[in-house]
N, C-alpha and C positions, 0 to 999 in steps of 0.2 A: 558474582554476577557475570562478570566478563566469560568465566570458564562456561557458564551453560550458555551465554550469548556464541561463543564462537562452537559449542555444539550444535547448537538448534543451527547454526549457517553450515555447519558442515554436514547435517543431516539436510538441507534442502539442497546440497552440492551448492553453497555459496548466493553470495546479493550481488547481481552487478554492480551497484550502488555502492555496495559495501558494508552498509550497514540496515537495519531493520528500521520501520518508519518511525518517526517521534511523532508523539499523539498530537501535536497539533497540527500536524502536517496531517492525519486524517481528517481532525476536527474540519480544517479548510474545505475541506471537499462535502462535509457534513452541511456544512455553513454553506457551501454553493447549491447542494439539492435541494436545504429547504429553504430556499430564496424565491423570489419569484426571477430569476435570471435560469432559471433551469424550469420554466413553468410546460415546457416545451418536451422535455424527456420524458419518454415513459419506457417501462421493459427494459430499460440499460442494467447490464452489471458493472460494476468498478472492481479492480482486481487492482490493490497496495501493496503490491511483494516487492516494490526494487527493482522488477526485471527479474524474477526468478522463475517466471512462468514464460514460456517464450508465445508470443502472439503476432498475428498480421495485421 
């Protein structure tokens, strides 16, 4: 597992983070949308790469 984990990072050119998300660190965000604490969002995207996408 490690050898195709540090492929898939070297085929994105690396995590800032360093490492790829653990599923409950999405789950959290899962759990935040369908909340009524996010009743207020709409049309958002979420993007969980670590920072491998770069944005403003």
């Amino acid at each position: 597992m490690e050898k195709a984990e540090k492929s898939a990072m070297d085929t994105l050119g690396g995590i800032p983070f360093g490492r790829p998300a653990w599923p409950h660190e999405v789950a959290e965000l899962v759990g935040f949308l369908v909340s009524t604490r996010a009743t207020y969002l709409t049309g958002t995207e979420y993007v969980i790469d670590g920072g491998t996408i770069p944005t403003l």
